[in-house]
N, C-alpha and C positions, 0 to 999 in steps of 0.2 A: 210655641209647640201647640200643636192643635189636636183636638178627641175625636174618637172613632168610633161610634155604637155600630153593634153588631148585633146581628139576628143570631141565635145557637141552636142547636138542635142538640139532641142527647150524645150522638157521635160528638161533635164538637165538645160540649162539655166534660166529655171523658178526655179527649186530649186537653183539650185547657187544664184541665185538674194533675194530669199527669206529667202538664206541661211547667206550670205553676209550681209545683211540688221540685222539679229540677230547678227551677229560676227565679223561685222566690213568692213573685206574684202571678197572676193574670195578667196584666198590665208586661209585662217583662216577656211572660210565657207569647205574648201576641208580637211584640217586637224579636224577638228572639225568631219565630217563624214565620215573620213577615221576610224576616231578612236574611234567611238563611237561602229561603225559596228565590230571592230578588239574587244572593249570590250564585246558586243553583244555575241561573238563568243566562247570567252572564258567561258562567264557564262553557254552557252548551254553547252560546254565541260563538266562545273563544276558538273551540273545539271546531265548528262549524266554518270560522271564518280558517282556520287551520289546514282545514281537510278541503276548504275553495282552494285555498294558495298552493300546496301540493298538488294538486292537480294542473295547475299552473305555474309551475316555476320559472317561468319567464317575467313573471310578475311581481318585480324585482324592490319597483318603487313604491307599490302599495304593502310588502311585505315592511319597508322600511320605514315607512309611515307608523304601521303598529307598532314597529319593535322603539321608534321615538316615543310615540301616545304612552305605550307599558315603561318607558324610562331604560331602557335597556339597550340603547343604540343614543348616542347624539349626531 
């Protein structure tokens, strides 16, 4: 597992504080929205790649494709 130094500024320390204070630590508080944001991002992807395919329902094999990738088709 590897470390992360971070520059803060006062904004930032106020969420870490209030972030930390939900999750325990700092350490925690920073994983927690590292990866909440990393989840965030994929669902606009999802959403994104969604609203491609709808616009194109002819697009039949590439729909099939995700619905394998997401486990939800074999």
């Amino acid at each position: 597992m590897g470390t992360l130094n971070v520059r803060t500024d006062e904004a930032m320390e106020t969420a870490l504080e209030k972030l930390a204070g939900e999750h325990g630590t700092r350490s925690e508080a920073v994983r927690y929205a590292v990866l909440r944001t990393y989840k965030e991002k994929l669902l606009e992807q999802a959403k994104a790649d969604s609203e491609r395919l709808e616009a194109d329902p002819d697009d039949k094999a590439e729909m099939l494709a995700i619905q394998r990738f997401m486990g939800v088709a074999e």
